[in-house]
C-alpha positions, 0 to 999 in steps of 0.5 A: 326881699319882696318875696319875704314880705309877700311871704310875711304878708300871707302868714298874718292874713292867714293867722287873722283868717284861723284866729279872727278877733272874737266879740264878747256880747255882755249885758250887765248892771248898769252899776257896773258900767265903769268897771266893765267899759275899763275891764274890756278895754284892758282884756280887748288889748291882751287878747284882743277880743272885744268885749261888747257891754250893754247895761241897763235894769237888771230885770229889764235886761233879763227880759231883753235875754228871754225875748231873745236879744243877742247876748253872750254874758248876762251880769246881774246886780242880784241872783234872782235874775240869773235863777229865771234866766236858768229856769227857762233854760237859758243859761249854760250850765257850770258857768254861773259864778259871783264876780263882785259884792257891793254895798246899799247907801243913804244918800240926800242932796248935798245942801240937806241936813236933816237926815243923818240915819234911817230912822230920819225918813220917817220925819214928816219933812222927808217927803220924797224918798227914791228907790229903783223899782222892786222886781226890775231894779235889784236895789229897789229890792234891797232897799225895801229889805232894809225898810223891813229890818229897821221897822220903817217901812209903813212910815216911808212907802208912801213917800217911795219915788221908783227910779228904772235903774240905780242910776236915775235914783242918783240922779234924782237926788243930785237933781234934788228931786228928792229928799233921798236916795238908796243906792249903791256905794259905787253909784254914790262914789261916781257922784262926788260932791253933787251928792251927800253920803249919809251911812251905809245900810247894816250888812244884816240889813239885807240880802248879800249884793252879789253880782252873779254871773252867767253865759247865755245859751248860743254864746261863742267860745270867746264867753268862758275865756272871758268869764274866766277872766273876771276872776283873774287879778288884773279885773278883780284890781279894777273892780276893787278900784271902782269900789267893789267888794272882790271875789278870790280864787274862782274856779274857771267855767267849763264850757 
């Protein structure tokens, strides 16, 4: 009997030893910290690897990747990261893909009631307007698109308050910093009550959101499996139950 579990014993130490646990490293939009934190830990039990998830701007979080922070997977809100990323040769050929779509809101405090369209920021009474901050913050971006589409722009730039990421605009206007805010409709569905959901931006009105993503250059083996993964039913459930738009029938990576 002691013998069997000796024997027992050294065949799990030597099947942990051959297949240790991997660690996926993924820097992503901080839009989807919710989704990643409840895919990780749904791919962390199946396979047991962990998935490690950073988030933040993501143009700071480009700039963190060519600065040489160690990163498997790179998330990004908006495909103009991901092409720098590529330009400087950073990312690993054959695994870029888009893993979700997501759509721009007009969000106010919950006590305002002025605002019911676009076109209301233009109103003298609207002095305060919040947007992420164009080149880092993928929604800041989009927003001026829109403010280009709808003919506004010249009545609001001068009432526009940069947020570092999509997440601070939200807060600025729960806080009531603001009289507004453009975000994702998945940063304003975490926001419940503290906020109102005014209408969504047209979808001619800008670029497609696509959340593009890439493995960096010096990833482990873990990163395609994981990639591959985001494309699976199970992650793309999750994403659609955090509010995202969904992808179907990706190919897998070939690294």
């Amino acid at each position: 009997m002691l013998r069997s579990l000796r024997l027992i014993t050294l065949t799990l130490l030597l099947s942990a030893t051959l297949c240790p646990a991997a660690t996926v490293t993924v820097s992503a939009a901080i839009s989807l910290k919710e989704s990643l934190t409840e895919i990780g830990k749904f791919y962390n039990h199946q396979s047991g690897d962990e998935v490690k998830v950073n988030v933040g701007a993501s143009g700071q979080l480009m700039d963190q990747i060519k600065n040489g922070a160690p990163v498997d997977l790179f998330i990004s809100a908006s495909p103009t990261q991901v092409d720098e990323l590529q330009k400087a040769g950073l990312t690993v050929d054959g695994t870029r893909r888009v893993v979700a779509y997501n759509q721009l809101v007009l969000i106010t405090p919950p006590g305002s009631t002025t605002i019911t369209q676009f076109a209301d920021l233009t109103n003298d009474s609207v002095k305060r307007i919040a947007v992420g901050k164009p080149g880092a913050v993928p929604a800041g971006d989009y927003a001026l698109q829109v403010f280009d589409h709808l003919h506004i722009a010249p009545q609001v730039n001068a009432k526009l308050v940069y947020g570092a990421n999509v997440r601070q605009v939200l807060d600025y206007v729960r806080r009531g910093e603001v009289d507004a805010g453009i975000v994702y409709s998945t940063d304003a569905a975490t926001a419940g009550d503290t906020i109102r959901l005014i209408i969504q931006a047209p979808a001619d009105s800008h670029k497609p959101i696509e959340y593009v993503g890439v493995a960096i250059k010096g990833c482990n083996d873990a990163t395609a499996k994981f990639l591959d993964f985001l494309s699976s039913d199970d992650a793309q459930r999750i994403l659609k139950s955090h509010g995202f738009a969904v992808v179907q029938a990706l190919p897998k990576t070939t690294h």
